[in-house]
C-alpha positions as CSV (number, residue, x, y, z in Angstrom):
1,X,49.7,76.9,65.8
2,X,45.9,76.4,65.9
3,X,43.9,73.9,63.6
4,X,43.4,75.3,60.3
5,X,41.5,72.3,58.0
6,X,39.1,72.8,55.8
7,X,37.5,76.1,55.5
8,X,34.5,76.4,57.8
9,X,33.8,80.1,58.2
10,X,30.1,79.9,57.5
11,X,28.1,76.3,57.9
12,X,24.9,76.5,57.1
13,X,22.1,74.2,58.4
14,X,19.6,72.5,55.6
15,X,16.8,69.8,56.7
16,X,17.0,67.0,55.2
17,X,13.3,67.0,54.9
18,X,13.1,69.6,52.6
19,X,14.1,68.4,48.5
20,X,13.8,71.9,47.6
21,X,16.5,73.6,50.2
22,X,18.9,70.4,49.8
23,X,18.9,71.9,45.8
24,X,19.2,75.0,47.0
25,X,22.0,74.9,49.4
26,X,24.1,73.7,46.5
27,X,24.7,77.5,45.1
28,X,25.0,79.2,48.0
29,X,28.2,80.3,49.3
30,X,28.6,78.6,51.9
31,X,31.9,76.9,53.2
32,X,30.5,74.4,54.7
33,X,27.0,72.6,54.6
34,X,25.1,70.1,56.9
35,X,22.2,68.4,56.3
36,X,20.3,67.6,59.5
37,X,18.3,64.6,60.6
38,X,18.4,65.6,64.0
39,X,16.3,68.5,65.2
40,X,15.1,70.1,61.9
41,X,13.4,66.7,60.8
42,X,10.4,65.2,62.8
43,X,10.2,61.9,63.8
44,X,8.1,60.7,61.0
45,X,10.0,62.3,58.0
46,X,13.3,61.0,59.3
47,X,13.0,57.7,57.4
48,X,12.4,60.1,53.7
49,X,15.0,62.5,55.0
50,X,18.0,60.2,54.6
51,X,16.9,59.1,51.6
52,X,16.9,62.3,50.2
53,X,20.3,63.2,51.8
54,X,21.9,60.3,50.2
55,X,20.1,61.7,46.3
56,X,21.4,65.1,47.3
57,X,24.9,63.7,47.9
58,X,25.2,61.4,45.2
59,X,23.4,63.4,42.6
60,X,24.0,67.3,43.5
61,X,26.8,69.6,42.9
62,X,28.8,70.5,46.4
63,X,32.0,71.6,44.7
64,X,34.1,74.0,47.3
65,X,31.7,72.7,49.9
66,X,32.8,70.4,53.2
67,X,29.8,68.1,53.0
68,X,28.2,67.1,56.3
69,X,25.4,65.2,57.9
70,X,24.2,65.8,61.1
71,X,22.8,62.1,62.4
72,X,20.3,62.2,65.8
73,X,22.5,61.7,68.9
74,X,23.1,58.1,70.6
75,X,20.1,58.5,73.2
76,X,17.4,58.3,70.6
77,X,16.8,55.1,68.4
78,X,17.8,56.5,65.2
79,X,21.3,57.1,65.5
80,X,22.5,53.5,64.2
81,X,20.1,53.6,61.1
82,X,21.2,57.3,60.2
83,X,25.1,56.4,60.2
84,X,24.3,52.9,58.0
85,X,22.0,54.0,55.7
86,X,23.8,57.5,55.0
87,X,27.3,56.2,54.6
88,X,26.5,53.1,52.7
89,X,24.7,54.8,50.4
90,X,26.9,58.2,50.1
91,X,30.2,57.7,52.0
92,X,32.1,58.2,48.6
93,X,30.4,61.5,48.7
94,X,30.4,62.6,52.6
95,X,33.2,64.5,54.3
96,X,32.2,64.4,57.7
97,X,29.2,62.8,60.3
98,X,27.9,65.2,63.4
99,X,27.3,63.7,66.6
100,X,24.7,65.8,68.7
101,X,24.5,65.8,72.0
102,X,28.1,64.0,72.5
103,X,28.1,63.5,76.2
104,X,31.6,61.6,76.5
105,X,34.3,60.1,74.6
106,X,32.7,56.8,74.3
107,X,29.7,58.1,72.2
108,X,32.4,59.3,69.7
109,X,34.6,56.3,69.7
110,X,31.1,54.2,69.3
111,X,30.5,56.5,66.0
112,X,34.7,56.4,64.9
113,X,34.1,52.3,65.3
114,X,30.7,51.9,63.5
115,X,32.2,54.1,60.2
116,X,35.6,52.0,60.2
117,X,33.1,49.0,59.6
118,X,31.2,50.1,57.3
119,X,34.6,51.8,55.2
120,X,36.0,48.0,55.3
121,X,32.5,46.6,54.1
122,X,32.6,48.9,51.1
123,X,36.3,49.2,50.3
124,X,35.8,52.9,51.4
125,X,39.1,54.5,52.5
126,X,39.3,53.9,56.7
127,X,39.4,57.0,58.6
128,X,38.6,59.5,55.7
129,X,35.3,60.3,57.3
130,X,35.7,63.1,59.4
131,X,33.6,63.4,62.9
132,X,32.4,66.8,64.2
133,X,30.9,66.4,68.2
134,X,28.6,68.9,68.9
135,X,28.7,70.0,73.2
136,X,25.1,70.8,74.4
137,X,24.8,70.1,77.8
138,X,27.2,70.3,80.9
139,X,28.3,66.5,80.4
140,X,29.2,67.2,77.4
141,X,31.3,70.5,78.4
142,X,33.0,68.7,81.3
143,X,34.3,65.7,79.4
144,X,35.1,68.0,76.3
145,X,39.4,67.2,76.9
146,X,38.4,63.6,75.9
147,X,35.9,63.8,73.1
148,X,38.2,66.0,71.6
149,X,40.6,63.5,71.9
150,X,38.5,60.2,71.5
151,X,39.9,59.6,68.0
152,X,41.8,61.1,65.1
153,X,38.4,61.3,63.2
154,X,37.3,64.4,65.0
155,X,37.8,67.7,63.3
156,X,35.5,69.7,64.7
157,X,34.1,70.6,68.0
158,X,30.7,72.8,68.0
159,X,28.8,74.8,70.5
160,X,25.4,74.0,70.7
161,X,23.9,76.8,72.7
162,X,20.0,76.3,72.6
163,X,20.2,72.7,74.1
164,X,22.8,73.8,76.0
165,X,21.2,76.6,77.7
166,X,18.0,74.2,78.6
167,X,20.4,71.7,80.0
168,X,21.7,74.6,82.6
169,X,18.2,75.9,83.3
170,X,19.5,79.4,82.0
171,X,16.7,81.8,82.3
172,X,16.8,83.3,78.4
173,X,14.6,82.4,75.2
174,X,16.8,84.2,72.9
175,X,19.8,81.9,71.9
176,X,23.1,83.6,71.4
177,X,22.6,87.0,72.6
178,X,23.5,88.6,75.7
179,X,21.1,88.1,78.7
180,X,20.4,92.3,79.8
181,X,20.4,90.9,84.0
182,X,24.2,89.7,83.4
183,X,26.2,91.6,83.4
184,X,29.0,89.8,80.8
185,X,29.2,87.3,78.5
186,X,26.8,84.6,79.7
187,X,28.9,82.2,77.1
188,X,32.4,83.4,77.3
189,X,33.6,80.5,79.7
190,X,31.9,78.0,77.4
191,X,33.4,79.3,74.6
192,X,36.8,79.2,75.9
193,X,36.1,75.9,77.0
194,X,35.6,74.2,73.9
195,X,38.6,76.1,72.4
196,X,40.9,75.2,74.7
197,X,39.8,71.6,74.3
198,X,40.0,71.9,70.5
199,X,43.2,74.0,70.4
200,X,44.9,71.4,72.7
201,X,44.1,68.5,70.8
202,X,44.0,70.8,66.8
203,X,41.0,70.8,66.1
204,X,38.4,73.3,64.8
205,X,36.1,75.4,67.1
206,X,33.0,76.4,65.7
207,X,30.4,78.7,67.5
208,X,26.6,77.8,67.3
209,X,23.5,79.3,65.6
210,X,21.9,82.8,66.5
211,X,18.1,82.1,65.7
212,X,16.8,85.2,65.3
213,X,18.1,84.9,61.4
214,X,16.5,88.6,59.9
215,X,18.5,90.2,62.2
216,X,22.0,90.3,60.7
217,X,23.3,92.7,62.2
218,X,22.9,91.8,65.6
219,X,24.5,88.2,64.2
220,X,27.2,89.5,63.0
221,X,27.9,91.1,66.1
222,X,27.6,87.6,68.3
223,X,29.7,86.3,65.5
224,X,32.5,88.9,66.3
225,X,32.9,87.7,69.8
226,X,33.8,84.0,69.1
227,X,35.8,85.1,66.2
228,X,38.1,87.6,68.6
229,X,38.6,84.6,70.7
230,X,39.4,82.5,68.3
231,X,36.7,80.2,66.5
232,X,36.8,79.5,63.0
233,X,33.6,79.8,61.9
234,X,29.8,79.8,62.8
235,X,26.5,78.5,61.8
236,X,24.1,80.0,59.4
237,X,21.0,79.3,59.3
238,X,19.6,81.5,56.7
239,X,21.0,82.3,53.2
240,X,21.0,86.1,54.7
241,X,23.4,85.2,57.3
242,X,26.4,83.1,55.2
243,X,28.6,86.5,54.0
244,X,28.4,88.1,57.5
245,X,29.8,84.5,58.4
246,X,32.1,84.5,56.2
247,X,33.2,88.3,56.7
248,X,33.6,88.1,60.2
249,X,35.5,85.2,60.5
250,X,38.1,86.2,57.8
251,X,40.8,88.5,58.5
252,X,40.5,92.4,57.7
253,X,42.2,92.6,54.6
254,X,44.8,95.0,56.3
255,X,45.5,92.5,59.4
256,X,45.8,89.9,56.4
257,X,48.8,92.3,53.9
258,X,50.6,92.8,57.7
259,X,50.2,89.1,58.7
260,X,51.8,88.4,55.4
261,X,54.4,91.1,55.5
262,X,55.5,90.3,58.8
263,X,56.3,86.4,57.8
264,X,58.1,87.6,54.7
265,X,60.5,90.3,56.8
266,X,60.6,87.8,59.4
267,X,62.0,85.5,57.3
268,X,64.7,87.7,55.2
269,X,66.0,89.2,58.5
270,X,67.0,85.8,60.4
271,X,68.6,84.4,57.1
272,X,72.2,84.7,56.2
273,X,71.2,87.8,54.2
274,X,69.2,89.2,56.6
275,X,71.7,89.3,59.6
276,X,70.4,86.6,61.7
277,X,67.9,88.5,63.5
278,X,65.8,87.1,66.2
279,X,63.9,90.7,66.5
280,X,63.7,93.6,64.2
281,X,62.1,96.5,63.5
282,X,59.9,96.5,61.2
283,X,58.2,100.2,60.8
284,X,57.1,101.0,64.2
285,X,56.9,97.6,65.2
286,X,59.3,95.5,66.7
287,X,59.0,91.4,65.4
288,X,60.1,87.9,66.9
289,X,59.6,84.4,67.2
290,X,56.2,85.0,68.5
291,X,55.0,87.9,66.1
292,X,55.6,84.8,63.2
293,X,53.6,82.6,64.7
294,X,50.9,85.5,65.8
295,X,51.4,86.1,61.9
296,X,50.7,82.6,60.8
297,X,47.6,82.2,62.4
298,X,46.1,85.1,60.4
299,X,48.3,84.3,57.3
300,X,46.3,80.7,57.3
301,X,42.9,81.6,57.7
302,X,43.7,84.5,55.1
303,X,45.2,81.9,52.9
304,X,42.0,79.3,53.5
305,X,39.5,82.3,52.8
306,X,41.4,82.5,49.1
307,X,42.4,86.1,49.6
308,X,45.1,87.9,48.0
309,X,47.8,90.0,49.4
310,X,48.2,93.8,48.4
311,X,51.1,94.6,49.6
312,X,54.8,92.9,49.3
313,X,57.9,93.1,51.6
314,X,60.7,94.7,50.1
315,X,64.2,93.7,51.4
316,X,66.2,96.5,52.4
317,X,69.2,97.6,49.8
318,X,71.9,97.8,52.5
């Protein structure tokens, strides 16, 4: 069965920069939050930015939220200072560090070493720090088996299709979308990629940004393609963009009643009572070993979205 974890329908990107949207992330509903150091903050405010991520941990309100923070990736010479200074001074409050950029498995193990260290220092609890790596560039896709599988850390791996797309030399400004001279899915085979890798080693896939965030419509539709292959959640990067998120990536509240229904009948009819089935009918639709675990999948992400069933299986009187 693939990786459930923590809820991570929608995560939305806040700067670390910026007081005001670090307070304002708080009440948004958001599954997940971020707050960058890497790309949204510039050079010079990086120094300010962590010390406003570590206030905004330590002092705001994240309840129902997976709290992240996105640190600059290992070819830049802030990386080190990013990890120490936001883990020492929030790691009680931090679920997870994003690697950028995560070229191989070594980068991850380097990150999976530095936070053991510092949990030991401060009598933190080892290995509760979660790492997400983020694949941007065809180094990254090619050795994404074994950054998926560089340490029992990692939870998440993340498309990062702007960088990404500059690293191939693809011939698009518009990040996300369909490219009108191909004729496909310019992305599908990265997608799949990272999901197989993730799926493999049960882990969470999550799909990138769309930047052209006042268009939510056309979002939601990008958002619909990962989510019928399989990923369990996407960026936000606007306020506007976090329930489309969180729609998409949540079953249909029919597909989630059926998933249900399916697991309950499944299991009355191969108990004693039942008959030891291995396949019924159930309605118009014949059930097995691998309609259950077709049924889990949705069941779980139902469950992890809190919603509630409609409908009940009835066992039959005779």
């Amino acid at each position: 069965m693939a990786a459930v974890g923590r809820p991570r329908r929608s995560c939305l990107a806040v700067p670390g920069s910026s007081v005001k949207m670090l307070g304002k992330a708080q009440g948004l509903p958001a599954d997940q939050v971020f707050l960058d150091l890497e790309d949204a903050v510039a050079p010079l405010a990086k120094p300010d930015a962590r010390k406003n991520i570590v206030a905004a941990l330590n002092e705001g309100d994240w309840t129902g939220k997976t709290r992240v923070v996105r640190v600059n990736d290992l070819t830049t010479p802030w990386t080190y200072r990013d990890v120490i200074e936001v883990v020492e001074g929030a790691g009680a409050n931090l679920d997870c560090i994003m690697l950028p950029k995560v070229q191989n498995a070594a980068q991850v193990q380097w990150l999976d070493m530095t936070l053991t260290q510092i949990e030991k220092t401060l009598g933190l609890e080892v290995g509760r720090i979660g790492i997400e790596a983020q694949i941007e560039n065809a180094a990254g896709l090619v050795n994404v088996d074994a950054i998926a599988a560089a340490s029992p850390r990692v939870e998440t791996i993340i498309f990062g299709p702007a960088d990404f797309m500059a690293s191939i030399n693809m011939k698009s400004l518009v990040v996300g979308a369909l490219i009108p001279d191909y004729p496909g899915d310019p992305y599908h085979y990265i997608l799949m990629r990272i999901l197989m890798a993730a799926r493999m080693h049960d882990k969470q896939a999550i799909d990138g940004p769309f930047l052209q965030i006042r268009d939510v419509d056309a979002f939601r539709e990008v958002a619909k393609r990962s989510a019928a292959l399989g990923f369990d959640g996407k960026w936000v990067l606007h306020p506007g963009q976090i329930d489309a998120a969180n729609e998409v990536y949540s079953p249909a509240q029919q597909d989630y009643d059926h998933a249900e229904l399916i697991l309950d009948a499944y299991d009355y009819y191969t108990s004693e009572a039942g008959g030891k089935l291995g396949a019924v009918m159930l309605g118009d639709e014949m059930i097995d070993e691998a309609s259950r675990k077709m049924a889990l999948v949705v069941a779980a992400k139902g469950r992890a979205a809190g919603m509630t069933r409609t409908s009940s299986f009835t066992p039959p009187s005779e």
